[in-house]
N, C-alpha and C positions, 0 to 999 in steps of 0.2 A: 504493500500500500504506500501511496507516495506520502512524503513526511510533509506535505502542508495539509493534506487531509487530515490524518491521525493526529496534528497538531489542532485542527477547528473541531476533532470528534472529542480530545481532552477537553477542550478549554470545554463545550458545549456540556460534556458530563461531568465538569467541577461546576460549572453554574449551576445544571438543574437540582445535582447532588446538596449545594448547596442551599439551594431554596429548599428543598425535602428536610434538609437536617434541620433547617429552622424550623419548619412546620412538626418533624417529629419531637422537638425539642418544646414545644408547646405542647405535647399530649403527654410527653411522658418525662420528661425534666433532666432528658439525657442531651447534655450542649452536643451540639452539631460540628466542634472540631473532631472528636473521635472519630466519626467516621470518614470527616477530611483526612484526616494523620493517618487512616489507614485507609485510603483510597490511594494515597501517594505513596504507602510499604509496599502495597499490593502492585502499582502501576511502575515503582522503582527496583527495589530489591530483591523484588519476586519474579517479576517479569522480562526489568530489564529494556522497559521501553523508551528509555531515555537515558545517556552512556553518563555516569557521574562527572565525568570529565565538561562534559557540555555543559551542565546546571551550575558548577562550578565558577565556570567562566562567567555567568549573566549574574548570578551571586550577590557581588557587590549594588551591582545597580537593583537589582529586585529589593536587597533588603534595606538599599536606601530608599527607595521608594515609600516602601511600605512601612519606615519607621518615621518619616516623618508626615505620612497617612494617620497613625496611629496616634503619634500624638498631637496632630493637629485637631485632631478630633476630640483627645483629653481634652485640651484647651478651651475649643468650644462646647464642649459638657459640661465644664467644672463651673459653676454658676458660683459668683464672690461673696456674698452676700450667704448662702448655706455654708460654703466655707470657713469664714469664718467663725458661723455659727457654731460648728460642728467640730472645728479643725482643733482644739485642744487636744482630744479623745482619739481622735482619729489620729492625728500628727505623731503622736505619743505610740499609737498600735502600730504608724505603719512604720516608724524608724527606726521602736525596740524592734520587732520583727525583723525587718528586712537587714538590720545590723547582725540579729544573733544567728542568722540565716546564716548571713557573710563569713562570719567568724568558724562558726560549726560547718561549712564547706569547706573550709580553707582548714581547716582543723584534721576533717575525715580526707581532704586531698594529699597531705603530706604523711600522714600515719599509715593509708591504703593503700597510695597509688606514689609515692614520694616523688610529687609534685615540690616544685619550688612555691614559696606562700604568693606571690605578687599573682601566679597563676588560679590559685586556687582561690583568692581573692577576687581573678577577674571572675571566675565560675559562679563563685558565689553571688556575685554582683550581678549575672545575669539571671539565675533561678529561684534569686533570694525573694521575688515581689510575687503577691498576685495577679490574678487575669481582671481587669476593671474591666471585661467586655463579658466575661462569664459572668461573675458574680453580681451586677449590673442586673443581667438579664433573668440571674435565677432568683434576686431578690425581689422583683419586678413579679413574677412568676408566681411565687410562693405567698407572696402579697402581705409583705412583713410592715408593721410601723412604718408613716413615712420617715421618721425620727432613724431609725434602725437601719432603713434604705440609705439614704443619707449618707449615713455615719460609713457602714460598709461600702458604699459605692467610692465615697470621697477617699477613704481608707485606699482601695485596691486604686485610684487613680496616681493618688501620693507614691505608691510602690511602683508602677510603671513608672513616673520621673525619677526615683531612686533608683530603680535595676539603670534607667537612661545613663544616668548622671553618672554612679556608680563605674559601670562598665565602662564609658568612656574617658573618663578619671583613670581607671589604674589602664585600659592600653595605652593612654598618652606618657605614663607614664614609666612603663614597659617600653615604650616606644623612643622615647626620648632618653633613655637610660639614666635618668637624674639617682642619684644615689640620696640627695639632700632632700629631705621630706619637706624643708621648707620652700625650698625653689618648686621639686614637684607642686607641691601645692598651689605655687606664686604663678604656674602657668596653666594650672588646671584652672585656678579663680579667673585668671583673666579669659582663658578660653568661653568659660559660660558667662563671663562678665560681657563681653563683646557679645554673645550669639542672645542674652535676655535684651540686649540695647538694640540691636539688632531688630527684634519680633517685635517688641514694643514700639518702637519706631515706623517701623513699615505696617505695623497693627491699627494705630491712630491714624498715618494717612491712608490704609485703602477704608478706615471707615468715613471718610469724607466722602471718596469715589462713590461709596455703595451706597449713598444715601443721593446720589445722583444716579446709579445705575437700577434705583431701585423699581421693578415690574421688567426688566431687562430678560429679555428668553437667553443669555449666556452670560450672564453675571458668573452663575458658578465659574465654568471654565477660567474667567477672568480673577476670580479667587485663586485659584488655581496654580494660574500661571505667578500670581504674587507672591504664594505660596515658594515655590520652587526657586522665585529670585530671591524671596527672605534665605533660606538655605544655599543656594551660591555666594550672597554679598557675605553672610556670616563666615563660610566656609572661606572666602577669598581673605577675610579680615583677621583669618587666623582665632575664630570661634567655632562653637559649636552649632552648627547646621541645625540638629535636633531638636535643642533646647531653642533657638530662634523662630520653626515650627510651634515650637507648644506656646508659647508665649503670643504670635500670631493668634494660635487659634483663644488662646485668653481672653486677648483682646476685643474681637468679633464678637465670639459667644457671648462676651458681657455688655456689646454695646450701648447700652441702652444707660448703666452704670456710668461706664466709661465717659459718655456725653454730657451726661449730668455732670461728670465730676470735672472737665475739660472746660464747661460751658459753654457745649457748639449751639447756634441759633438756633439749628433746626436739629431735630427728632432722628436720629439715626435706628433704625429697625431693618434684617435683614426678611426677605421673603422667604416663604414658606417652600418654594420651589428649588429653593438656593439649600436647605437644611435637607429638604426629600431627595436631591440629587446626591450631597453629598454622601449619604446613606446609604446610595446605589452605589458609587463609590469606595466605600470606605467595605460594602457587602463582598464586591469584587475584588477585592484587594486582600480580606480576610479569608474568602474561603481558595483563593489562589495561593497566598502563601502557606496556610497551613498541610494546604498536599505537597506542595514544594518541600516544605520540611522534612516530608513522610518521607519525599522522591532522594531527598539527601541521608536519611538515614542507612545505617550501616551495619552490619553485626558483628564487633571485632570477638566479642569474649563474656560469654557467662558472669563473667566476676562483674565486668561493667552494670549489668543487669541487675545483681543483684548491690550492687556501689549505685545505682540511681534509686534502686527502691531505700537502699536504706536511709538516702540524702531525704527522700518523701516525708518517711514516717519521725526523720526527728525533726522534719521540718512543722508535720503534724505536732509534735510533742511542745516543739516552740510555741507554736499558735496558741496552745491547750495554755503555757504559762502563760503566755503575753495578757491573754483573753482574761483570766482569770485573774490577774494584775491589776486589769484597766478596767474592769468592771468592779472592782471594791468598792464599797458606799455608793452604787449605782442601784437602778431600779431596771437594770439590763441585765440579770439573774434570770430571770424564763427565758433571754435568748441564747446562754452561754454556749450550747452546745449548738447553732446554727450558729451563731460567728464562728465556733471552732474549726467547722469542718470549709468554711469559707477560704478555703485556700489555695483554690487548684492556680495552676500556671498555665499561659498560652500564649497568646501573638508577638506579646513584647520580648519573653525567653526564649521563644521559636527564631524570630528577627535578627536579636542581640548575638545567638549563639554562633550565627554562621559569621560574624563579623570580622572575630578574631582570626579568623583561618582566614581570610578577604584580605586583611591587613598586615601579614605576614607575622603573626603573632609567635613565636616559637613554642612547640607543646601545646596548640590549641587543637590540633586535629581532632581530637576526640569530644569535644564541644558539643558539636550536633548531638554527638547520640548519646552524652548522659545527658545532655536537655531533654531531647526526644523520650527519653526513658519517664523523667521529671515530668513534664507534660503530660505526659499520658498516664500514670501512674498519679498524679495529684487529680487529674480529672475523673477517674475513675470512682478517688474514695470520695472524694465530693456528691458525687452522684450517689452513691449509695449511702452515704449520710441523708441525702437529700432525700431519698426513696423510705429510708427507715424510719425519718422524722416525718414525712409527711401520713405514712400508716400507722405510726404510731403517737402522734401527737396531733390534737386537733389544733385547725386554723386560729382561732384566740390565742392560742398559748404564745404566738408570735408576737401578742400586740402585748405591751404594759401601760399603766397608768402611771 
């Protein structure tokens, strides 16, 4: 079969696959990357339909793509105003967490696997956060407090800027060989210094634009494209790309905030066409990479397998304290055990993972597949937490007074 056919019969059966896994992911509460992540084992390693050599190569640009997809999308979710309502509690859960992640990766990588720590710290720094696209959608689903939605949602968003921030912190700094933790540092600050100046900048003036392009049938694309030159000028200025995306989309999302507080004449609001496109967007982007992920996975060794699961369950055991910590003198006791199991991993540790290998990272080869392991293994108990709480515990018991 010619390879531009079998190339439109994939794409054609990740989209429809796609749209199914949402649909079954609303009857049954099982998220729809699993059987992306294993639409892409099945289509890669199993079959062989695609040489790893080639996926390899597009790599870099796919998962730049789709990381600052991801978090431009944070940006424009993360409403300021709940944030800081919320952000004490959350700020607190998602920093212990994703720090003692860090730590206990970089811990189990040199006692297990005698990794050097800056490596195991970048690992950590990818797998340490959770999925704000899962957990999002299963709180939404399960129809908890909006207090508790909130709090969890804003939580797992915080984490994906941490795994961002994190991961790209210790490559630069693996990369740049700095031995001095305070120069590392003096360049890692300025790198996110530059790419937040950067998104903010080009955030406030495309909201002028939009407020003249607004009822526009290709506003999105023209986001879009703003979008992509915020991550070049960052990129070109010796910033972070990533972090200059999320702060874009901060800006937008919040406009309305933003206007007020700037004191523009007029009324800046984006259309409703502009948020549904990007969604379409943001849909294709997510159920693409995550078979991609599948199609890059690899099976070097038994021990990896079981080195991902047991990275899981003490990341589970984290959560168990964290939760249990930050809920003291709270009236978040009936949820303890739904925030608990709140912690599967996906887009943003899927994304992050292949980066290092992209970036000539030494010792990162094996990245994909204790992520891949991570991923699918954290999505899993998730799920089945999800399935045991929901037969076994009625819908009130989610909400508190």
């Amino acid at each position: 079969m010619d390879v531009a056919v079998i190339a439109f019969l994939v794409a054609a059966v990740i989209i429809i696959l796609g749209f199914l896994g949402e649909e079954f992911f609303k009857r049954t509460s099982i998220p729809d990357p699993l059987l992306l992540l294993l639409l892409g084992v099945v289509m890669g390693p199993i079959f062989n339909f695609f040489a790893q050599d080639e996926l390899l190569a597009i790599t870099p640009y796919f998962s730049a793509l789709a990381l600052i997809i991801i978090l431009f999308d944070g940006g424009l979710n993360m409403k300021i105003r709940e944030a800081v309502k919320n952000s004490p509690r959350a700020l607190v859960m998602a920093l212990m967490g994703w720090t003692l992640n860090v730590l206990i990766t970089a811990a189990f990588c040199k006692v297990f696997l005698g990794w050097r720590l800056l490596n195991g710290l970048l690992l950590g720094s990818i797998v340490g956060g959770g999925s704000s696209l899962i957990v999002i959608a299963l709180t939404r689903k399960l129809g908890v407090n909006e207090e508790v939605e909130t709090l969890l949602s804003l939580e797992s968003i915080l984490t994906d800027v941490l795994c961002t921030v994190g991961a790209f912190a210790a490559i630069n700094i693996i990369l740049s060989g700095e031995i001095s933790l305070e120069a590392a540092l003096g360049s890692v600050g300025l790198a996110f210094s530059v790419g937040i100046l950067v998104g903010l900048g080009f955030g406030v003036l495309w909201l002028f634009a939009l407020e003249k392009l607004k009822g526009k049938p290709n506003a999105y694309m023209l986001t879009l494209a703003v979008l992509f030159l915020t991550y070049v000028v960052a990129t070109l200025l010796g910033g972070s790309g990533a972090i200059s995306a999320l702060f874009l989309g901060l800006i937008i999302g919040n406009n309305g905030s933003i206007a007020k507080l700037l004191k523009f004449r007029t009324t800046v609001s984006i259309d409703d066409h502009v948020r549904d496109f990007h969604c379409q967007i943001s849909f294709l982007i997510r159920s693409f990479f995550f078979v991609f992920t599948g199609l890059l996975f690899t099976f070097s060794s038994f021990a990896l397998v079981l080195f991902g699961l047991l990275l899981t369950f003490a990341f589970l055991g984290i959560r168990f304290i964290i939760i249990k910590i930050t809920t003291l003198k709270s009236n978040l006791h009936s949820v303890e055990t739904l925030m608990t199991i709140m912690f599967p991993r996906g887009l943003a540790a899927a994304v992050l993972a292949s980066l290092p290998l992209t970036m000539g990272i030494p010792g990162s080869e094996l990245f994909p597949e204790i992520s891949f392991i991570v991923i699918l293994a954290s999505i899993l108990v998730t799920t089945i937490g999800v399935v045991f709480l929901k037969k076994r515990t009625k819908p009130s018991r989610y909400e508190y007074n």
